[in-house]
C-alpha positions, 0 to 999 in steps of 0.5 A: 857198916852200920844196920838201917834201923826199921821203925813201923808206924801204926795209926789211922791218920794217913798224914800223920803216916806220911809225914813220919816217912818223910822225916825218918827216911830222911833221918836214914831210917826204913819206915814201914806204915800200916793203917790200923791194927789188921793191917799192922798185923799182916805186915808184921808176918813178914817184917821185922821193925827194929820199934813201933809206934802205935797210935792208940784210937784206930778202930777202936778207942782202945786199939792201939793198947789191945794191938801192943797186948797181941804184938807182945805175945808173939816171941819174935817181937818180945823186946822190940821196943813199943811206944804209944802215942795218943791224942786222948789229953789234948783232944779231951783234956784227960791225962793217962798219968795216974793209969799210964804206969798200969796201961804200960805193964798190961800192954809191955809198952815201953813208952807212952806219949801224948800227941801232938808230939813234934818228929824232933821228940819223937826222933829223941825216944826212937834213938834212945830206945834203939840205941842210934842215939846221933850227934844231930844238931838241928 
């Protein structure tokens, strides 16, 4: 008997919320959403994601960094696997690749990813960061 995977997605745009539950529930995952970072915060006393994925401007243009940094710091989440995802490149053309590998170790992120990204790619990085890599032919 396998275990459902719990992937929580946290991002301000309600679409791209939406459109993630839609895929990964269909892909046999439980998808947990939160809106911004109080709201993942209150979520995550109670539940126990197998990986999040968090959107880096929310409230904040750094929320998402400063919310991987405080989830960290919490024993229960200590290796669960984080990924950022950020529209920063194609909305300003600026790249994190000289700062990234710095941002990454402040926060204990354990990947960073520029969006737009498909939820074929994105499915890609949650299999292998949890280890629920599938023969999936798509």
């Amino acid at each position: 008997m396998t275990t459902t995977k719990k992937i929580l997605f946290i991002d301000d745009d309600r679409d791209f919320l939406n459109s993630q539950s839609i895929f990964f529930s269909n892909h046999g995952y439980d998808v947990l959403t939160a809106d911004g970072a109080e709201e993942a915060l209150k979520l995550l006393e109670t539940a126990s994601p197998d990986i999040m994925i968090l959107d880096l401007m929310m409230e904040h243009f750094d929320s998402g960094f400063r919310l991987g940094h405080q989830i960290r710091t919490n024993p229960r989440f200590r290796d669960v696997p984080l990924v950022m995802l950020s529209g920063v490149a194609s909305a300003t053309g600026r790249r994190f690749d000289q700062e990234a590998e710095g941002l990454k170790k402040w926060s204990k992120l354990d990947a960073f990813l520029d969006k737009p990204i498909s939820a074929r790619e994105l499915l890609k990085v949650i299999e292998e960061k949890t280890g629920t890599a599938r023969n999936v032919h798509a």
